[in-house]
C-alpha positions as CSV (number, residue, x, y, z in Angstrom):
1,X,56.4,-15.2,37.3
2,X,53.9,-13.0,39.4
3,X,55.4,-10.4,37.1
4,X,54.5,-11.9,33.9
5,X,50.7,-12.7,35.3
6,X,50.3,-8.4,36.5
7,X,51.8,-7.5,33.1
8,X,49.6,-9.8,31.3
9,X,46.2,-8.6,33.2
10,X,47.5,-4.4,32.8
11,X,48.0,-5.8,29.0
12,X,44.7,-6.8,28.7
13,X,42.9,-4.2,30.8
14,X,44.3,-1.8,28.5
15,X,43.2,-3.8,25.0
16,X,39.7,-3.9,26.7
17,X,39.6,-0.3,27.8
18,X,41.2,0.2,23.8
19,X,38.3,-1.9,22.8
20,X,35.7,0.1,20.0
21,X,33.3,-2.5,19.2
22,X,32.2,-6.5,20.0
23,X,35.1,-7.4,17.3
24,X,38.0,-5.9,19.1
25,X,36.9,-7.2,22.3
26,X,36.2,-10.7,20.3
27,X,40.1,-10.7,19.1
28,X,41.7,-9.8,22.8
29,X,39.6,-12.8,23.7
30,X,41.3,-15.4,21.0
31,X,44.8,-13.7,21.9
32,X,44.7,-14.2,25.8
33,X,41.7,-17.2,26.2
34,X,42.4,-18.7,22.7
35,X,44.1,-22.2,22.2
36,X,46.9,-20.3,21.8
37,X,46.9,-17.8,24.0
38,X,48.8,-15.7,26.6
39,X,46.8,-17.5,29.4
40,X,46.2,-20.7,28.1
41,X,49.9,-20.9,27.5
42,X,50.4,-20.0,31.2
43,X,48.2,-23.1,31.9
44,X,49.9,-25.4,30.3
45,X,53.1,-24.2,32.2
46,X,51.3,-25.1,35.2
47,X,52.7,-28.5,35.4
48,X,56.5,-28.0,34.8
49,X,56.7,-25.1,38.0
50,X,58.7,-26.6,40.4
51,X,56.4,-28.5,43.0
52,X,57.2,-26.4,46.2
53,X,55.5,-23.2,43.7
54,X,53.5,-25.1,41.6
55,X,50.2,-24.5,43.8
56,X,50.6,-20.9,44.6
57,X,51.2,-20.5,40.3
58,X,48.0,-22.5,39.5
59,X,46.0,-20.6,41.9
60,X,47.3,-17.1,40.4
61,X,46.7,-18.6,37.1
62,X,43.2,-19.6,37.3
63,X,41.9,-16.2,39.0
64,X,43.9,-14.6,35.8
65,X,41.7,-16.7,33.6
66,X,38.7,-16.4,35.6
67,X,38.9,-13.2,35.8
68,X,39.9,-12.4,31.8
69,X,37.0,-14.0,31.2
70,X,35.0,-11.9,33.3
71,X,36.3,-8.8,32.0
72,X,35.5,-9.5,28.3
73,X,32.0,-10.3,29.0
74,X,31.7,-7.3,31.0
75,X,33.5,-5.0,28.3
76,X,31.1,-7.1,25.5
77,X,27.8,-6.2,27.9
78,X,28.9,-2.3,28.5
79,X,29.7,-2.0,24.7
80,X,26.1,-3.4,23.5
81,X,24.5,-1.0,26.0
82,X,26.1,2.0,24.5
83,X,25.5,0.7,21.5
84,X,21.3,0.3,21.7
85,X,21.6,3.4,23.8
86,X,23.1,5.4,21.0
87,X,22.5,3.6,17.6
88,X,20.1,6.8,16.8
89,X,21.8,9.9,14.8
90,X,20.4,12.7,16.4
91,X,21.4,15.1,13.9
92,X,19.2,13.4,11.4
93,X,15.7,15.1,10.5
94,X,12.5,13.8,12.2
95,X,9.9,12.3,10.5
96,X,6.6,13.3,10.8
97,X,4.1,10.6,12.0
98,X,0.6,10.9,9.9
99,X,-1.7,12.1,12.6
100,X,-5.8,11.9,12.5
101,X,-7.6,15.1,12.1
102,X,-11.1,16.8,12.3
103,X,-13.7,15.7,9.5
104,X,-14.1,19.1,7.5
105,X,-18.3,18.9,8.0
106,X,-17.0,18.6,11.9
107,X,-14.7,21.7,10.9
108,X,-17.6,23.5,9.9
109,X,-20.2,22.6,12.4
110,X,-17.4,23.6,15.4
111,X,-17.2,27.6,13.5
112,X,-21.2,27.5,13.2
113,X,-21.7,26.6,16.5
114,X,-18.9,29.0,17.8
115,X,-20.5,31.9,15.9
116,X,-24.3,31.0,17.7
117,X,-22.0,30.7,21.2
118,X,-20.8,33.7,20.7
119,X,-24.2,35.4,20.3
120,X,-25.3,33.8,24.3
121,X,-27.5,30.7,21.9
122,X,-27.6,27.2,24.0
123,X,-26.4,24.3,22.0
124,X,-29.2,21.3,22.2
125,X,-29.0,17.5,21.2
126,X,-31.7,15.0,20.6
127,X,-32.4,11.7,19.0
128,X,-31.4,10.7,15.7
129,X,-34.1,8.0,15.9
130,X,-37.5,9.8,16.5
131,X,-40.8,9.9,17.0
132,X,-43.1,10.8,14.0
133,X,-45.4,13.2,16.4
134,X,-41.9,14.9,17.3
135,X,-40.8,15.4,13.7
136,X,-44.1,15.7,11.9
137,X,-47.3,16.2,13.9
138,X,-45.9,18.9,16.7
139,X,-44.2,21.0,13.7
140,X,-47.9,21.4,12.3
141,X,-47.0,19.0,8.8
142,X,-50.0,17.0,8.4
143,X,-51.1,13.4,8.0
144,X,-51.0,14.0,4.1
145,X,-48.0,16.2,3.2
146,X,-45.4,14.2,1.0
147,X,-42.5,14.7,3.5
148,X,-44.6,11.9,5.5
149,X,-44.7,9.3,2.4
150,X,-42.5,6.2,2.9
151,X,-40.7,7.3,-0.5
152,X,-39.0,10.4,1.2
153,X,-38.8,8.9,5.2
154,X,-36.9,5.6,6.3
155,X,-39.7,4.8,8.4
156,X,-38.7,1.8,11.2
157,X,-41.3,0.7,12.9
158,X,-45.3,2.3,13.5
159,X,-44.6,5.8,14.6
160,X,-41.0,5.7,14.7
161,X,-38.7,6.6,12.2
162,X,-35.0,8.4,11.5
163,X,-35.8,12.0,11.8
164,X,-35.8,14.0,8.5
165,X,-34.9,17.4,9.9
166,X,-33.6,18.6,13.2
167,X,-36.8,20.6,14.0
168,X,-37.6,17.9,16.2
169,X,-35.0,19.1,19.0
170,X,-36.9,22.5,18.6
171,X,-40.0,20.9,20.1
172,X,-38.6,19.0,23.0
173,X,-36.8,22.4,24.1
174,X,-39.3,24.3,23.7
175,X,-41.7,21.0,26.3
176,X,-39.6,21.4,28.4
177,X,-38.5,24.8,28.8
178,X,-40.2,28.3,29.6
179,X,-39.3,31.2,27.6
180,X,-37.0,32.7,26.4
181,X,-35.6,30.5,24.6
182,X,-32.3,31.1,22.3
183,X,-30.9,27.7,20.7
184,X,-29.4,25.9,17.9
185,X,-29.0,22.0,17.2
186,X,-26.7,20.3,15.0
187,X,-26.8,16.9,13.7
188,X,-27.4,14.2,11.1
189,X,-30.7,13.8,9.2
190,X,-32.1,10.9,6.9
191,X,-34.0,10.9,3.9
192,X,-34.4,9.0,1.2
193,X,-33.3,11.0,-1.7
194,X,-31.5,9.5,-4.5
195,X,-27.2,10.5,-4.9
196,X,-26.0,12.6,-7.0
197,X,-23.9,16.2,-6.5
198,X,-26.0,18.0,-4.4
199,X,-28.2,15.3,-2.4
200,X,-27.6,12.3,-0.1
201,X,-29.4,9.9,2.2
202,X,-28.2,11.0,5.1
203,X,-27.1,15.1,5.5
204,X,-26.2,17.4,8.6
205,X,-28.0,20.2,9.5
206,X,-28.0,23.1,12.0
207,X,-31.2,24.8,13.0
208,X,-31.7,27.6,15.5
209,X,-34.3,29.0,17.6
210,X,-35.3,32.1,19.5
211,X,-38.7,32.2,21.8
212,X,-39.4,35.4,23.9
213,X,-41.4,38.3,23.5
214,X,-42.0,40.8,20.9
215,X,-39.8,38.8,18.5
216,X,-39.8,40.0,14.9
217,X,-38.9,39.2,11.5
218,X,-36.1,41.8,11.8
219,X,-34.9,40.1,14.3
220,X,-34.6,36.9,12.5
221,X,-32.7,39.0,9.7
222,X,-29.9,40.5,12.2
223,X,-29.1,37.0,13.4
224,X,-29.0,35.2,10.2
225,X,-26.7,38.6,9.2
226,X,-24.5,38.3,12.3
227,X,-24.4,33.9,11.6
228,X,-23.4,34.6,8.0
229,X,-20.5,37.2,8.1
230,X,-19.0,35.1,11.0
231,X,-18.8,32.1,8.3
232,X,-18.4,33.5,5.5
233,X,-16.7,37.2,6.2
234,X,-18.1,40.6,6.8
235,X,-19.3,41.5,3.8
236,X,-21.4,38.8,3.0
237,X,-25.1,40.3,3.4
238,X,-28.3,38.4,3.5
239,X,-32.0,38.8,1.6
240,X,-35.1,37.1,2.7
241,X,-37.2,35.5,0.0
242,X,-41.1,34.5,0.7
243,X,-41.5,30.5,0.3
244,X,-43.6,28.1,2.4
245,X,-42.6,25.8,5.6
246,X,-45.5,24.4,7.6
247,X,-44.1,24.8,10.5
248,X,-43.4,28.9,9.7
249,X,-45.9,31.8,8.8
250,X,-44.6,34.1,7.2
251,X,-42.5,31.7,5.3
252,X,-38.8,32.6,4.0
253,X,-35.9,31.3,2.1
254,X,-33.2,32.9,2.9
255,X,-30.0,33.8,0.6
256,X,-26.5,35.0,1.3
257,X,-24.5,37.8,-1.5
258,X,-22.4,35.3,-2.9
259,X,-18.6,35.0,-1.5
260,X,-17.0,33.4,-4.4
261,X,-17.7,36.4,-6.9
262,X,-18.8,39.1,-4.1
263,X,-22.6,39.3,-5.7
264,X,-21.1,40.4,-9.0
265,X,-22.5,36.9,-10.4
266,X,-20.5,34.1,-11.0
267,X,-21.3,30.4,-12.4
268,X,-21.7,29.5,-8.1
269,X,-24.8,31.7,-7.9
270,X,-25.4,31.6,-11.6
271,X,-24.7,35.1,-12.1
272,X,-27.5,36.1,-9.6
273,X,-24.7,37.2,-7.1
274,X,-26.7,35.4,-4.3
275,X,-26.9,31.5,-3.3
276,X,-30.0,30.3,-1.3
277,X,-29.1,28.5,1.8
278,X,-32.1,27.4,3.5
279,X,-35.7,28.3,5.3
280,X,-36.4,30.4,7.8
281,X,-40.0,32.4,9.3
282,X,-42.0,33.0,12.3
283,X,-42.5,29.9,13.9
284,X,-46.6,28.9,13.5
285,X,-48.9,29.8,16.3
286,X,-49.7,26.0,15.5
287,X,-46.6,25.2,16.4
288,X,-46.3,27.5,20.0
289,X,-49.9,25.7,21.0
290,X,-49.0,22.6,20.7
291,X,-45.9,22.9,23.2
292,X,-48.3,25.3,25.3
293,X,-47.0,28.7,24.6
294,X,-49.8,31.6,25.1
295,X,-49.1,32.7,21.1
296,X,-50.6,36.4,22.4
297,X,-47.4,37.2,24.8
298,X,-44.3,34.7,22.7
299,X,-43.5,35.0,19.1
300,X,-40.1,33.3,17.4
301,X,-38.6,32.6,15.0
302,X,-36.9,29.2,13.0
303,X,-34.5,28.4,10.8
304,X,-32.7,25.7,9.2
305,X,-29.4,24.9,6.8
306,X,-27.3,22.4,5.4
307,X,-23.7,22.0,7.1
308,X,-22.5,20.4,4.1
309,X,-24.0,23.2,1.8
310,X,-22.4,26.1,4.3
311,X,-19.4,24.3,3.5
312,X,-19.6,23.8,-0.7
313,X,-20.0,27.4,-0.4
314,X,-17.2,28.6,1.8
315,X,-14.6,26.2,0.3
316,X,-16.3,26.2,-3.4
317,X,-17.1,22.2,-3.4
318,X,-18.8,21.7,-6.0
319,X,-19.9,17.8,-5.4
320,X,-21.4,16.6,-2.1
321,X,-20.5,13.0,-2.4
322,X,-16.2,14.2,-1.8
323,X,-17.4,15.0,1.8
324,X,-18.3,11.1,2.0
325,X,-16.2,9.4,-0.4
326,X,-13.1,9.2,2.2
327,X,-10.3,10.5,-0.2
328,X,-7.9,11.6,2.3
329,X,-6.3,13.9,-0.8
330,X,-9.9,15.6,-0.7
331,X,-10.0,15.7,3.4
332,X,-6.3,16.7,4.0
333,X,-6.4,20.0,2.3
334,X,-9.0,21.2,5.2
């Protein structure tokens, strides 16, 4: 009989070991633990063993059973492990998870700013909600000029407001800095303009600024020429048009050869072959006083343009309302 019980637990180690999934193991289980099974059939023998072997056979059969029953629960545990361990084809292609990327107007600022770093300008940051000395009286606009009305400002409380330009970051520098001074700022303005293709409430802009001595208007032209071929490629020249900004004398507008036609005239720059950009000039001895500059030993000069008009140009958008409008078709081809 000891026989029988080693043959039946080799028989059963080796159906286990055999064993490819919960199922098999599942069926060893109903042919050995089963009502009918090899070791519930030893049980029931139990009782007709002669009585002088009857405990030594009972004790044999009940560590068989015990441990059958052991060994399938172990073989059903080691199988589900392999299983979650493995239930992954490997040799299947990955899929890409959508990932978050850079706004293009963030896309454009970063090269702008890159191309000023590159030239040794400091980058400077200020408020978004100003004071209206900072953003009107300091840059020499007066009480009555119509960029003060409440029709073209969000105004938010007596001499506060949310600052139309970023000139006003010009001014603190230049308070609380000596010259020379070589800087740009970046950031969001407000005004109240009504939407349509080439206007909205709230716009980004990047001004720069140079303060030292014997500055010059051809100075101002060979860093606006550097700044535009590093954006838009090394052909692109620049032309500086006279026009009025309180805050400049002499006064300029400055345009760039058009880079979707190459200044041979196109409907971008209505056949002109150049696109105006922004303003620029000689920042006003006005302007120097009030910060405290001696205007006989520092001259400098200003400019200012639109991030997302740099970027209609560069990447011919023709509407500014896709760069707000969240249409990730629009925004995932930059």
């Amino acid at each position: 009989m000891p026989s029988t019980i080693d043959e039946i637990r080799t028989d059963l180690e080796t159906r286990l070991t055999a064993a490819r999934n919960a199922q098999d193991v599942r069926n060893a289980q109903i042919e050995y633990l089963g009502k009918k099974g090899t070791v519930t059939a030893l049980l029931k023998q139990i009782s007709g063993v002669a009585e002088d072997q009857r405990r030594q056979f009972g004790e044999q059969v009940n560590a068989l059973k015990q441990w059958a029953a052991q060994a399938i629960e172990q073989r059903l545990s080691n199988l589900s492990s392999t299983a979650r361990r493995y239930d992954i084809d490997f040799s299947l292609p990955g899929q890409l998870m959508p990932a978050g990327k850079k706004h293009i107007l963030t896309q454009v600022e970063e090269e702008v700013e890159s191309v000023f770093l590159s030239m040794g300008f400091d980058i400077e940051e200020g408020p978004e909600i100003e004071q209206e000395y900072y953003n009107f009286e300091a840059l020499n606009i007066p009480a009555d000029h119509p960029a003060r009305d409440m029709q073209n400002t969000f105004y938010l409380a007596p001499g506060m407001l949310l600052r139309t330009h970023t000139s006003p970051i010009q001014v603190r520098t230049m308070k609380r800095e000596n010259p020379p001074i070589r800087m740009i700022a970046t950031g969001r303005c407000y005004r109240r303009d009504a939407v349509d293709a080439s206007h909205t409430p709230v716009f980004t802009q990047v001004e720069g600024l140079v303060i030292d001595k014997s500055i010059t208007f051809a100075d101002l032209k060979g860093v606006l020429q550097e700044f535009v071929r590093g954006v838009f490629g090394s052909s692109t020249n620049v032309k500086l048009l006279p026009s009025f900004f309180p805050f400049v004398e002499p006064g300029a507008e400055t345009a760039i050869s058009c880079p979707i036609c190459g200044g041979k005239g196109c409907p971008t720059c209505k056949n002109s072959g150049w696109i105006e950009m922004g303003g620029s000039g000689m920042v006003h001895q006005n302007v120097l006083r009030e910060v405290g500059y001696d205007t006989s030993i520092y001259q400098g000069f200003a400019f200012g343009w639109g991030i997302e008009r740099i970027a209609m140009i560069k990447y011919g958008i023709r509407d500014i309302r896709m760069f707000y409008d969240n249409d990730l078709d629009f925004l995932g081809q930059f």
